[in-house]
C-alpha positions as CSV (number, residue, x, y, z in Angstrom):
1,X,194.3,-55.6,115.8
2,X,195.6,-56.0,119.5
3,X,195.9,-53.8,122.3
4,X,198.2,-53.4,124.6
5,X,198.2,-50.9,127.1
6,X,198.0,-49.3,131.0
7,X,195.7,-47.9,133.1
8,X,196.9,-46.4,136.2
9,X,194.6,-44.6,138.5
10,X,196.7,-42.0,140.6
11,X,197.6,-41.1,136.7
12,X,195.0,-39.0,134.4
13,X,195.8,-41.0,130.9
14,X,195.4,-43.7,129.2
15,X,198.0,-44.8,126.8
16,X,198.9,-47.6,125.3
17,X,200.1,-49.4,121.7
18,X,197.9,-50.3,118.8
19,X,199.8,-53.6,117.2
20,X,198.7,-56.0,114.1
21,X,198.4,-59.5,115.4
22,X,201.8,-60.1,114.6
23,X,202.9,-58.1,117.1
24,X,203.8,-54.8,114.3
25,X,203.2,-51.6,115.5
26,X,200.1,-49.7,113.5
27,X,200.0,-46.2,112.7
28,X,197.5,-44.1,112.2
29,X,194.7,-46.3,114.1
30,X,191.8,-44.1,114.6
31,X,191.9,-45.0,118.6
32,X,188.6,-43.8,120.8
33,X,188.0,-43.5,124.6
34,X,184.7,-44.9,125.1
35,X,183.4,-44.2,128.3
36,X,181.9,-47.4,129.7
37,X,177.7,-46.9,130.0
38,X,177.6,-44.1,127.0
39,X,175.1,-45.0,124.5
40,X,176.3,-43.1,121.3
41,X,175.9,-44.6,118.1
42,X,177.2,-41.7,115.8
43,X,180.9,-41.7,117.8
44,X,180.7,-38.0,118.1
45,X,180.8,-37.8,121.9
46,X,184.1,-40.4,122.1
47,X,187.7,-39.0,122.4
48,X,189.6,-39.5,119.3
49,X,193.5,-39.9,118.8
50,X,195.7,-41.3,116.2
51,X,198.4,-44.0,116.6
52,X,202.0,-43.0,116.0
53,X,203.9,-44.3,114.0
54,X,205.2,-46.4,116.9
55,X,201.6,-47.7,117.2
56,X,201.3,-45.7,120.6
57,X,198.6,-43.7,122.1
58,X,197.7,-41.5,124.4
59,X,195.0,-40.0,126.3
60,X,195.7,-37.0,128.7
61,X,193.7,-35.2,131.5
62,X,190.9,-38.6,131.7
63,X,188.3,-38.0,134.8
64,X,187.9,-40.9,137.5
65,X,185.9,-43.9,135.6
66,X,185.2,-46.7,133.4
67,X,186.5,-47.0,129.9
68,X,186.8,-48.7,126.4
69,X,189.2,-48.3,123.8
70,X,189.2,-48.9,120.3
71,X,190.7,-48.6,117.6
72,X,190.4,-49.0,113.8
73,X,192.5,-48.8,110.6
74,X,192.6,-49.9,107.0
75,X,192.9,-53.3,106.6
76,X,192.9,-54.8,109.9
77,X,189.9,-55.9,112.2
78,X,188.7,-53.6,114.8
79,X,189.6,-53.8,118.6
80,X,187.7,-53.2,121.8
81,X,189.4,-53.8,125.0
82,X,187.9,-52.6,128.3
């Protein structure tokens, strides 16, 4: 899977749209905010969302910093973009 997506700093979210390598949108990627630093192996302290079916995503209200995001889903290879 690809991501494509925006990060704008005067604006607290993160959004963006999880796509097949194709270019097709996914939905229902399991998509996590992964703040950059965080050691958690277990995933339970990430932010969690699910694609639409449009493929997008979004995260609201996201304090100052630095971030991952990936995302996961049945049948396609994981994505981590930073």
């Amino acid at each position: 899977m690809h991501h494509r997506g925006t990060h704008r700093s005067n604006y607290p979210a993160i959004s963006g749209t999880v796509v097949d390598a194709s270019g097709r949108a996914v939905q229902g990627a399991r998509v996590a905010l992964v703040p950059m630093g965080l050691f958690d192996p277990s995933g339970a302290r990430f932010v969690h969302v699910e694609s639409a079916a449009d493929g997008s995503f979004r995260f609201a209200g996201v304090a100052a910093g630095r971030y991952g995001v990936t995302a996961t889903a049945r049948g396609h290879t994981a994505a981590w973009v930073t």
